[in-house]
N, C-alpha and C positions, 0 to 999 in steps of 0.2 A: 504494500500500500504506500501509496507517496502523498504528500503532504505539500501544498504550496502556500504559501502563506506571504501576501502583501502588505506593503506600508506605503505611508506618506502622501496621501491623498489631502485633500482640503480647500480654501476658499482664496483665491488669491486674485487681484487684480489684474486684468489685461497688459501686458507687457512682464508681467511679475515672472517670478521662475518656482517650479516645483522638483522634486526629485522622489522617483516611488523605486520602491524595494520589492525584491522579490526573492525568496528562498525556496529551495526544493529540498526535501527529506524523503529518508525511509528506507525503501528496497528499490535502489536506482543502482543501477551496474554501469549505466554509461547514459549520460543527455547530449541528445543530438541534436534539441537545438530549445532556445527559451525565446518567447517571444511576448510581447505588450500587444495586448488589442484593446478596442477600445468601442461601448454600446451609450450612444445617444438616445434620448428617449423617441420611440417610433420611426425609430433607424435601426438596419443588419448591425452586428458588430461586425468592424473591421480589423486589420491589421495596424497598426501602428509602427511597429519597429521589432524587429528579429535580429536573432545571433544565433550563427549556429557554429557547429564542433570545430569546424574547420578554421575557425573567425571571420567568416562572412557577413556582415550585415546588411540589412534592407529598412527601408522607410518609405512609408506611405508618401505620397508626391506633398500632400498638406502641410507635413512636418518636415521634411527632409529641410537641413541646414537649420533648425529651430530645435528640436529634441535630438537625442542622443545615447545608443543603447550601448550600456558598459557591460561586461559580462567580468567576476571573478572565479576563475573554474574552482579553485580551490575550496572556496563556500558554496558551492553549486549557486549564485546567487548572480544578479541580471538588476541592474539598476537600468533606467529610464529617468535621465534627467533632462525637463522640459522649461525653456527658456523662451521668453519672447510668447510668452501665453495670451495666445486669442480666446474671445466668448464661443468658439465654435468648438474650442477643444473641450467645450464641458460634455463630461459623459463618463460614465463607470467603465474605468481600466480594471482589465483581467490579462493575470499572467498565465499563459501556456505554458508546458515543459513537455516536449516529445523524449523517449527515451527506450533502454530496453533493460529488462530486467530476466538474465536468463534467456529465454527465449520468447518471453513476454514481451512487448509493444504495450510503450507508456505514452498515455495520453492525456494530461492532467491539468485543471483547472483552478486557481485561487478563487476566494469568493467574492473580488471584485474591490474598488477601492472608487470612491467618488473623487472625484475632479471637477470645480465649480469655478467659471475665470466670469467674475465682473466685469461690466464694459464702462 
């Protein structure tokens, strides 16, 4: 079982900066990649910004050059630090963590962290 567990969510003004946490536990043998998405109310959730094993990253077109996905492999842990915060980024951030366990395929989900930007 894995366990993902988010922080640093909150209410910050338009241009402000935030920075959210994210950790993975448990029966993880190898993560192939941790990624930030992000669900607006009566919007899909999308992708925000990924890292995967290799140290590749990706960002949404929205945020690209304004957020920033750090990965520390050693704490299995994937910070998302966002600067330059627009009223559109509001929406509940969830961390993904794909991985394998054995011959298990991990697929796992935090329980969401709110992000609220003022205009």
């Amino acid at each position: 079982q894995v366990q993902v567990e988010e922080s640093g969510g909150g209410l910050v003004q338009a241009g402000g900066s935030l920075r959210l946490s994210c950790t993975a536990s448990g029966s993880i043998s190898s993560i192939i990649a941790m990624g930030w998405y992000r669900q607006a109310p009566g919007k899909q959730r999308e992708l925000v910004a990924i890292t995967t094993r290799g140290g590749n990253t990706d960002y949404a077109d929205s945020v690209k050059g304004r957020f920033t996905i750090l990965r520390d492999y050693g704490m299995n842990t994937v910070y998302l630090q966002m600067n330059s915060l627009k009223p559109e980024d509001t929406a509940v951030y969830y961390c993904n963590v794909r991985g394998v366990y054995g011959r298990q395929n991990l697929d796992d989900w935090g329980q969401g962290t709110q992000v609220t930007v003022s205009s």
